[in-house]
C-alpha positions as YAML, in Angstrom:
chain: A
units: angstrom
residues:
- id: 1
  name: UNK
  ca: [-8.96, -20.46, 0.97]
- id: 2
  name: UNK
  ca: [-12.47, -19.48, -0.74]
- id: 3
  name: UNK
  ca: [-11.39, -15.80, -0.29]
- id: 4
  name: UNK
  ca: [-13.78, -13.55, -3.36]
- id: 5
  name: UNK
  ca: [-11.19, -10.88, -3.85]
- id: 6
  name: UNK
  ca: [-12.05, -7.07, -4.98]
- id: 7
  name: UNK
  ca: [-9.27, -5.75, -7.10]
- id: 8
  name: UNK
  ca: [-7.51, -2.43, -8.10]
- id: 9
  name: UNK
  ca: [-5.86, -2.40, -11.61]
- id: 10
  name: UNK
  ca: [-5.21, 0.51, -13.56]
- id: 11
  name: UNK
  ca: [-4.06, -1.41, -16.72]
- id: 12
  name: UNK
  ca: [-7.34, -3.16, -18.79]
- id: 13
  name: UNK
  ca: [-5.87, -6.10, -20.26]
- id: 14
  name: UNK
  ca: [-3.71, -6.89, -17.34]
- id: 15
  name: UNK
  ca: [-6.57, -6.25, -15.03]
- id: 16
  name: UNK
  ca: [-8.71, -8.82, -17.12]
- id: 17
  name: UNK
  ca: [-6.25, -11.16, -17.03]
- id: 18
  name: UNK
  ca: [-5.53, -11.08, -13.69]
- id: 19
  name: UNK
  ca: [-9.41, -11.62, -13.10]
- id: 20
  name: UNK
  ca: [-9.40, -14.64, -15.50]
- id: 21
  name: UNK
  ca: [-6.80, -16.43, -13.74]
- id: 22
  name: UNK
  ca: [-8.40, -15.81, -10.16]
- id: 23
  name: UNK
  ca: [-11.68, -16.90, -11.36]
- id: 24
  name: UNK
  ca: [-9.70, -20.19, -12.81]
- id: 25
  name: UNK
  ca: [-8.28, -20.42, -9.61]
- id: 26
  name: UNK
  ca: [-11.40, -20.07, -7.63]
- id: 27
  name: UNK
  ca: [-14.35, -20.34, -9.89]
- id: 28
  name: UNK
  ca: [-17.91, -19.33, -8.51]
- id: 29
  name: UNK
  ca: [-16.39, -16.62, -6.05]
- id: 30
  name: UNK
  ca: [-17.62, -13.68, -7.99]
- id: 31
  name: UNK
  ca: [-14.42, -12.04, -8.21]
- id: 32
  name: UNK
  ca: [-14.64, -8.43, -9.17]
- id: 33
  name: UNK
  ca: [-12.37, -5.53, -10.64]
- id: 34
  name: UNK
  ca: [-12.56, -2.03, -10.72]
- id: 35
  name: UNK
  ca: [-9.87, 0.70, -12.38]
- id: 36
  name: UNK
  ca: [-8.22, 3.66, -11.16]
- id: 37
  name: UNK
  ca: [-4.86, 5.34, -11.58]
- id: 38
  name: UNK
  ca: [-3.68, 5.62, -8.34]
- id: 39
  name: UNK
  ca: [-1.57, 8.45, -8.79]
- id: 40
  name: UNK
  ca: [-4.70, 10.37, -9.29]
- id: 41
  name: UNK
  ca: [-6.53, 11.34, -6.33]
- id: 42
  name: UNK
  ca: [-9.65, 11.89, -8.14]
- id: 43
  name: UNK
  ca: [-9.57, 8.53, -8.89]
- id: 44
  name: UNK
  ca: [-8.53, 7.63, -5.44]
- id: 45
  name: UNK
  ca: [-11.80, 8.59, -4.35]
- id: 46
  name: UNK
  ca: [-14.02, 7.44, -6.98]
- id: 47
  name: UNK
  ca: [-12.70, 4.02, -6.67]
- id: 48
  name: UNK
  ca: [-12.87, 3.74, -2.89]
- id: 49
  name: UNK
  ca: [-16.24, 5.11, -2.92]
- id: 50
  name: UNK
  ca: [-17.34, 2.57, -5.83]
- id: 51
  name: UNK
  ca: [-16.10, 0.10, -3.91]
- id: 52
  name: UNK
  ca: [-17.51, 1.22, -0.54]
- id: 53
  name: UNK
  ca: [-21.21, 1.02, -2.63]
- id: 54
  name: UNK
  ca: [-20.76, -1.99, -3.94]
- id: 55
  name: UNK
  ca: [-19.46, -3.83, -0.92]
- id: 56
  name: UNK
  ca: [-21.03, -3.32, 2.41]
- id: 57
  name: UNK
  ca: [-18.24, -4.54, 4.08]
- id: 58
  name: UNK
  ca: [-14.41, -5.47, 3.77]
- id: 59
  name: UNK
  ca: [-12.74, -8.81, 5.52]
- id: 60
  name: UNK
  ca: [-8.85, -7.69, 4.55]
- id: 61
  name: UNK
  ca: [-8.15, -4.80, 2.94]
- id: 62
  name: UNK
  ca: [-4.59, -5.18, 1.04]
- id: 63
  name: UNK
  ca: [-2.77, -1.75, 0.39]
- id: 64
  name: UNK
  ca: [-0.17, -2.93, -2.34]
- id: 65
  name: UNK
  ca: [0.28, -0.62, -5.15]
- id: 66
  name: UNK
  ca: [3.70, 0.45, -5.77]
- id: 67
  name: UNK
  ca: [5.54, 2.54, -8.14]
- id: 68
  name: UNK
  ca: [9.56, 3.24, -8.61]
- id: 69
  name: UNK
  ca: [10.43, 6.37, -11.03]
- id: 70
  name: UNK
  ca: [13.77, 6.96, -12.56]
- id: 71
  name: UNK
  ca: [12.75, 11.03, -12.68]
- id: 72
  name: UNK
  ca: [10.80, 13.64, -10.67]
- id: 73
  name: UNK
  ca: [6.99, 13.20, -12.20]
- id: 74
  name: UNK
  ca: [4.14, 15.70, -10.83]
- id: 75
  name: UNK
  ca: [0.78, 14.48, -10.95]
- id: 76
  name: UNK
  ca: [-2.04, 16.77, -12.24]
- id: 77
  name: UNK
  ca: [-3.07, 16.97, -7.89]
- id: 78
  name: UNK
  ca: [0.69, 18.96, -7.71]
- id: 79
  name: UNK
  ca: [2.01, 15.86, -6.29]
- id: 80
  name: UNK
  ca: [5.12, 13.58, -6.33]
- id: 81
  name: UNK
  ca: [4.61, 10.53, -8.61]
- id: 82
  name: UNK
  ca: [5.97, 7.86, -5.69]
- id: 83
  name: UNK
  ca: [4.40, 9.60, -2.74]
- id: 84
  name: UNK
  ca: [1.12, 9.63, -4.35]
- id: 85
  name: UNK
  ca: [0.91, 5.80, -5.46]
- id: 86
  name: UNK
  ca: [2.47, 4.60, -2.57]
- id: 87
  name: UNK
  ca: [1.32, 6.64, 0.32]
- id: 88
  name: UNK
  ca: [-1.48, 8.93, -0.27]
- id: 89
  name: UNK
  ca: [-3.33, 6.03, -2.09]
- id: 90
  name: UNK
  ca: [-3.52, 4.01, 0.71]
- id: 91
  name: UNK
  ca: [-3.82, 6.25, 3.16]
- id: 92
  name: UNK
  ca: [-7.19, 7.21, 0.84]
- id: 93
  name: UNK
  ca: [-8.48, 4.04, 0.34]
- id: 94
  name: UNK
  ca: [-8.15, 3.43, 3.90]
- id: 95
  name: UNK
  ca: [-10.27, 6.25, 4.72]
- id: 96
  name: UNK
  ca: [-13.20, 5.75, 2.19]
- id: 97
  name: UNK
  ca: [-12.85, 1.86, 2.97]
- id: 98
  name: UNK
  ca: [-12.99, 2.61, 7.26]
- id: 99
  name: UNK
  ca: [-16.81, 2.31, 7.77]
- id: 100
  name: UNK
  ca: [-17.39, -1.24, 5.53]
- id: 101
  name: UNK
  ca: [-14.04, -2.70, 7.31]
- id: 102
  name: UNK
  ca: [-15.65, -2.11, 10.84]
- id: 103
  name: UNK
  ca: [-19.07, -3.92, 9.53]
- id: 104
  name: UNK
  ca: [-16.67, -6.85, 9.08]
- id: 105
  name: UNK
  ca: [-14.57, -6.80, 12.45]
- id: 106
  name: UNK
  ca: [-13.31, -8.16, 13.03]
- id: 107
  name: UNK
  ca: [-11.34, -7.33, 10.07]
- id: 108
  name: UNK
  ca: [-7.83, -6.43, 8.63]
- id: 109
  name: UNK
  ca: [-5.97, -3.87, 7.05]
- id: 110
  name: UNK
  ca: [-2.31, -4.53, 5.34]
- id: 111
  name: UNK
  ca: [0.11, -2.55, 4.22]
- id: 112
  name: UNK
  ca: [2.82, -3.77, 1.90]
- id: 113
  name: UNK
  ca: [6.27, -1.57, 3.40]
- id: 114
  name: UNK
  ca: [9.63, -2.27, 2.64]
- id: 115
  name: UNK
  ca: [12.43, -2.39, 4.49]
- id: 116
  name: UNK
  ca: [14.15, 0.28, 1.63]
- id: 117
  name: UNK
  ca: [12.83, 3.10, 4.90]
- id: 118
  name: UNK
  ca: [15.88, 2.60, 6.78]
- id: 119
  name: UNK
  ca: [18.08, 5.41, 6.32]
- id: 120
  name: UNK
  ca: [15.50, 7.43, 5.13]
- id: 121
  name: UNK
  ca: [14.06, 10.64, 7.24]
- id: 122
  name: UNK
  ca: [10.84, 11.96, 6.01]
- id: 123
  name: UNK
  ca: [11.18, 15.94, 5.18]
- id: 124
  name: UNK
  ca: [8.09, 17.66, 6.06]
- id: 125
  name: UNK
  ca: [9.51, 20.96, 4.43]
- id: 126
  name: UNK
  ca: [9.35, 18.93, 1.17]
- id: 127
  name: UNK
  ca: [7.44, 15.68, 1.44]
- id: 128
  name: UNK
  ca: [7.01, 16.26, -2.32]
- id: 129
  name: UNK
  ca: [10.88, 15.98, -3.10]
- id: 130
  name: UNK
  ca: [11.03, 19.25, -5.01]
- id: 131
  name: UNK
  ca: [15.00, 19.46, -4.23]
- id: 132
  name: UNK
  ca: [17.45, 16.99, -5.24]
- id: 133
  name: UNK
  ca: [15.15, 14.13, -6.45]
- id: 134
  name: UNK
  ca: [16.89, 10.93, -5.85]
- id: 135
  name: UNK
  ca: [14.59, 7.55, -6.73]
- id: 136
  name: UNK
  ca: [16.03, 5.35, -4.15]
- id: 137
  name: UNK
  ca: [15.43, 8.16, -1.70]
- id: 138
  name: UNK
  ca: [11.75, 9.10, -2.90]
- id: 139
  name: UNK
  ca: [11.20, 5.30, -2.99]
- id: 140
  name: UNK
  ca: [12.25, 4.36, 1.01]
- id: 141
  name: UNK
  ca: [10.64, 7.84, 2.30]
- id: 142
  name: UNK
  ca: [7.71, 6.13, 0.44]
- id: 143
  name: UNK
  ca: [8.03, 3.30, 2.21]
- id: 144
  name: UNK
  ca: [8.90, 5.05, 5.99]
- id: 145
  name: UNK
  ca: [5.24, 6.70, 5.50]
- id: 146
  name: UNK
  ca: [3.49, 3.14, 4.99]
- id: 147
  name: UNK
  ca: [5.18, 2.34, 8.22]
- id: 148
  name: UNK
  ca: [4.32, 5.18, 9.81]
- id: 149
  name: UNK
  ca: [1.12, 5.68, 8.60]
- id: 150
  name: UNK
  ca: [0.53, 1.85, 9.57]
- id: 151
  name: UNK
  ca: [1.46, 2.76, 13.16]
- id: 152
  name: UNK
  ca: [-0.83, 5.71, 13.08]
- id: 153
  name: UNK
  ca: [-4.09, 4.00, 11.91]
- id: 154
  name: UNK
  ca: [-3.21, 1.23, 14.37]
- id: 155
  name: UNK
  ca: [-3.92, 3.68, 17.13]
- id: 156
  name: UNK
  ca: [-6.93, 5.09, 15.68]
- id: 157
  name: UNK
  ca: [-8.85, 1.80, 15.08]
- id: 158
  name: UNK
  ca: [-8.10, 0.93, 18.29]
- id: 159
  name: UNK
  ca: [-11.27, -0.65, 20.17]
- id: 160
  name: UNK
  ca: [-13.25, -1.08, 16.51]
- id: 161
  name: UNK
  ca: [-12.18, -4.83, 16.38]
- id: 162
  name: UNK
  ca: [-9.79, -3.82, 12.77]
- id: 163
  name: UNK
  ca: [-6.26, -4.69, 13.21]
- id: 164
  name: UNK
  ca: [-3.46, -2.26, 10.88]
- id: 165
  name: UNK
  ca: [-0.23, -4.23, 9.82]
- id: 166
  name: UNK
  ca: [2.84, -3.64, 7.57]
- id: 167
  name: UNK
  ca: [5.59, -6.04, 6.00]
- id: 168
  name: UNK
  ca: [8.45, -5.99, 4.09]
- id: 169
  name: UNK
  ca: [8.17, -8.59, 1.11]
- id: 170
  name: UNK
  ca: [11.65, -9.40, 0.56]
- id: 171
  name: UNK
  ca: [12.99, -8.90, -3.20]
- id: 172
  name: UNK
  ca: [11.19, -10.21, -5.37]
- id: 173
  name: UNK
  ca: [9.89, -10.18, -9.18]
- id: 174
  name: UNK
  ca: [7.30, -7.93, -10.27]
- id: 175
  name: UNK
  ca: [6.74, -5.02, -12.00]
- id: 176
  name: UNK
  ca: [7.91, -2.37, -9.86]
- id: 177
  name: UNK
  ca: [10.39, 0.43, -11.84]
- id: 178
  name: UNK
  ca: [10.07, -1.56, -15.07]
- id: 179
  name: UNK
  ca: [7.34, 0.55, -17.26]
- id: 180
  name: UNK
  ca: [9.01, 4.18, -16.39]
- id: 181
  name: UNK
  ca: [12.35, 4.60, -17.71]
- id: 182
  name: UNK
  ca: [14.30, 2.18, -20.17]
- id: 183
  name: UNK
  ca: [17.67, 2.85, -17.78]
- id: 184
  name: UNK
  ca: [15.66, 1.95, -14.62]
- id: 185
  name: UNK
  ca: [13.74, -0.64, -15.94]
- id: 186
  name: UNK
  ca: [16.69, -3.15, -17.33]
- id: 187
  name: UNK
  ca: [18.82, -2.11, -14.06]
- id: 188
  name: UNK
  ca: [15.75, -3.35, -11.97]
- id: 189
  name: UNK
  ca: [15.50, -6.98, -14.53]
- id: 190
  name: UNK
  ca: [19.30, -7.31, -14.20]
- id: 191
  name: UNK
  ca: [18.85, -7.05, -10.19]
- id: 192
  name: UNK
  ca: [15.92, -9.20, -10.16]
- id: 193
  name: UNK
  ca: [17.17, -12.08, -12.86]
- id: 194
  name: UNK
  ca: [20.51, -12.14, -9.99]
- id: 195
  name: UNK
  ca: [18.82, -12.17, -6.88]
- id: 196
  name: UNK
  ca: [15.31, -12.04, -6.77]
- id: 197
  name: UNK
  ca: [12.61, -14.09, -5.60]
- id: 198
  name: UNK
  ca: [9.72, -15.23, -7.22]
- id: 199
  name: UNK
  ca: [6.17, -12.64, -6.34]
- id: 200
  name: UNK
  ca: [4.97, -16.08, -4.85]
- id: 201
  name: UNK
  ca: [7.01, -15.72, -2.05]
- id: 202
  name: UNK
  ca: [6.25, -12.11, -1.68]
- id: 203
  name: UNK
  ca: [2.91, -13.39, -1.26]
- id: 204
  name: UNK
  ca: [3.24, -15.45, 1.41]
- id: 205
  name: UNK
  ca: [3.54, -13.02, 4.22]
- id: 206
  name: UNK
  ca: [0.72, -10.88, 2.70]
- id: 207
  name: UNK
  ca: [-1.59, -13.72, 3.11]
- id: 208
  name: UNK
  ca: [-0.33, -15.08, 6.44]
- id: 209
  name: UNK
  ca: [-1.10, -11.34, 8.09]
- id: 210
  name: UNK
  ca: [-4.80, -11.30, 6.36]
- id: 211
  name: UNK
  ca: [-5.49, -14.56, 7.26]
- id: 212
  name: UNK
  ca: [-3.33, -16.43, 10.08]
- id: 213
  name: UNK
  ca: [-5.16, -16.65, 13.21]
- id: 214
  name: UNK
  ca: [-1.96, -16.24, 15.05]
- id: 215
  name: UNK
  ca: [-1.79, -12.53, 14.07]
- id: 216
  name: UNK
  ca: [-6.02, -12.01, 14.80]
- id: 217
  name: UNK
  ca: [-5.04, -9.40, 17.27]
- id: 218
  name: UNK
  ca: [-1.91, -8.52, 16.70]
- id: 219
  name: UNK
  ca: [-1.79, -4.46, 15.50]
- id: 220
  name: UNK
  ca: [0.97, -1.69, 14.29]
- id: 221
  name: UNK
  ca: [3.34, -4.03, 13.60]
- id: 222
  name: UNK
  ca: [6.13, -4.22, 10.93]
- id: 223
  name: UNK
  ca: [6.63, -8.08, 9.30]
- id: 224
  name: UNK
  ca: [9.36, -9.63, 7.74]
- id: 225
  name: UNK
  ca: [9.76, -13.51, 6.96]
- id: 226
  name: UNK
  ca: [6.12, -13.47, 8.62]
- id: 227
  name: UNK
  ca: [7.20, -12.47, 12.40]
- id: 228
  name: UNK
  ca: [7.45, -8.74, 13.83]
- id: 229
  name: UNK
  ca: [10.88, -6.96, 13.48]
- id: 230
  name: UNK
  ca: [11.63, -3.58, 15.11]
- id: 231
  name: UNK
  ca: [11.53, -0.63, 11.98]
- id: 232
  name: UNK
  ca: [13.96, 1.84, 11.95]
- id: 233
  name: UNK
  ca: [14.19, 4.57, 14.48]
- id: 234
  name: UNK
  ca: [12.52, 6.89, 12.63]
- id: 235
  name: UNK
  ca: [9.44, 4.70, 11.18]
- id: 236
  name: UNK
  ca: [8.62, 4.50, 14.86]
- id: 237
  name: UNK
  ca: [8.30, 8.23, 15.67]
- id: 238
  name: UNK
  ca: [4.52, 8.63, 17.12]
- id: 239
  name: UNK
  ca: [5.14, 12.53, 16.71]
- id: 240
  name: UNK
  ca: [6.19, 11.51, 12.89]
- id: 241
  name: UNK
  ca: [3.01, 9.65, 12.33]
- id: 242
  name: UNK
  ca: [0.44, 11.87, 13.66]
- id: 243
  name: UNK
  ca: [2.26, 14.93, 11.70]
- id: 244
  name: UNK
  ca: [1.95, 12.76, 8.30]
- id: 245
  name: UNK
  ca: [-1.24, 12.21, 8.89]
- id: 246
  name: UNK
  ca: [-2.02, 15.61, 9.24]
- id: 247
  name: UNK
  ca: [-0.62, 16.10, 6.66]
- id: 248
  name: UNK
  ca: [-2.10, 13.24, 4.22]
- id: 249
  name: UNK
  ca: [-5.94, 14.70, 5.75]
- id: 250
  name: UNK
  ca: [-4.37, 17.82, 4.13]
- id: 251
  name: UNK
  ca: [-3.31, 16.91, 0.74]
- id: 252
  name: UNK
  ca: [-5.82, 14.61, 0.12]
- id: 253
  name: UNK
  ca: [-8.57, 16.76, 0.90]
- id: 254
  name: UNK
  ca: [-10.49, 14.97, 3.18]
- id: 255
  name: UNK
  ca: [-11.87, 16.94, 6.07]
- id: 256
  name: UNK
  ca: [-14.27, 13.82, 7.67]
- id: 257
  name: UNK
  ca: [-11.93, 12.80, 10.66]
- id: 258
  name: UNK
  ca: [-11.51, 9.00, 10.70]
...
């Protein structure tokens, strides 16, 4: 689609060869790669801000990292391993990215979800599961704050011409839960060699909400099978949303209001 894409990789030789095969793919688009851990939120912010130097501004941005961990990890910020990666990054990135996604408007902002939130109820007394870690659990609370942090931001670009929108993928192969733990990762390949989709088709509805015109001004919506489903009850708490973002501002560090 002549797209030059901007990516996030944390691993070198994967990052490179990810970069090789999109500039095979679309040779003479410049395509560009920077690294950060995203668990880290010093490196949350250097990347975002390298990015907003070198970019003045942003068509689609694509939140999409993801982690799955068989234990509890802390990251050196005091922070739970899954709610850092898959929350706090984007909500991060986000922020540093706001002013060079405006310049574009209009302009896009996607969220890969899942739809592992139902059932889940975010604890604000422990948003950092320090009792009774459960993986499934700290995964779909992970996934209930990219919906509700989706809905939030929504709100807040309101009238700057960006759209916010989240999905759930389906199942499909990557990854995810397969570099951690030995246990986890050949339960996950067993699951995913049964039943999984190829990351193709987990593509497809990431690309049709940053680029179909029939979604152009569509906002705060949850996709699935690339059409708008109702979330669970409690991914669609306003009160919820404004609280975790409170509460990201907090954590993060970031005192600029967006």
């Amino acid at each position: 689609m002549g797209a030059r894409l901007v990516l996030v990789a944390r691993d070198r030789a994967r990052g490179e060869a990810a970069l090789a095969s999109l500039s095979a793919c679309g040779p003479g688009l410049t395509h560009s790669i920077h690294y950060a851990d995203l668990s880290d939120l010093a490196a949350m912010k250097r990347v975002g801000a390298e990015i907003a130097a070198a970019e003045p501004r942003i068509d689609v941005l694509v939140n999409n990292a993801g982690g799955l961990f068989a234990t509890r990890q802390v990251t050196r910020d005091g922070l739970e391993r899954t709610f850092a990666v898959n929350h706090l990054a984007y909500f991060v990135l986000t922020h540093l990215l706001r002013d060079r996604l405006i310049a574009a408007a209009p302009a896009r902002v996607v969220n890969t979800a899942s739809d592992a939130h139902v059932r889940e109820k975010l604890d604000f007394d422990d948003l950092q599961f320090a009792h009774g870690y459960r993986f499934r659990a700290a995964y779909g609370r992970s996934k209930l704050a990219n919906i509700l942090f989706t809905r939030e931001l929504a709100r807040r670009l309101a009238g700057t011409g960006v759209t916010a929108n989240c999905l759930h993928p389906g199942f499909v192969a990557t990854g995810l839960g397969q570099r951690d733990n030995r246990w986890l990762g050949f339960m996950v390949r067993l699951a995913m060699a049964l039943r999984a989709e190829p990351a193709e088709k987990g593509a497809e509805i990431i690309v049709y909400l940053a680029s179909s015109p029939e979604v152009a001004g569509v906002t705060g919506e949850y996709f699935c099978d690339c059409r708008p489903i109702s979330p669970s009850a409690d991914a669609q708490s306003d009160d919820d949303a404004r609280r975790l973002w409170r509460e990201s501002e907090r954590l993060a560090g970031l005192s600029q209001k967006f």
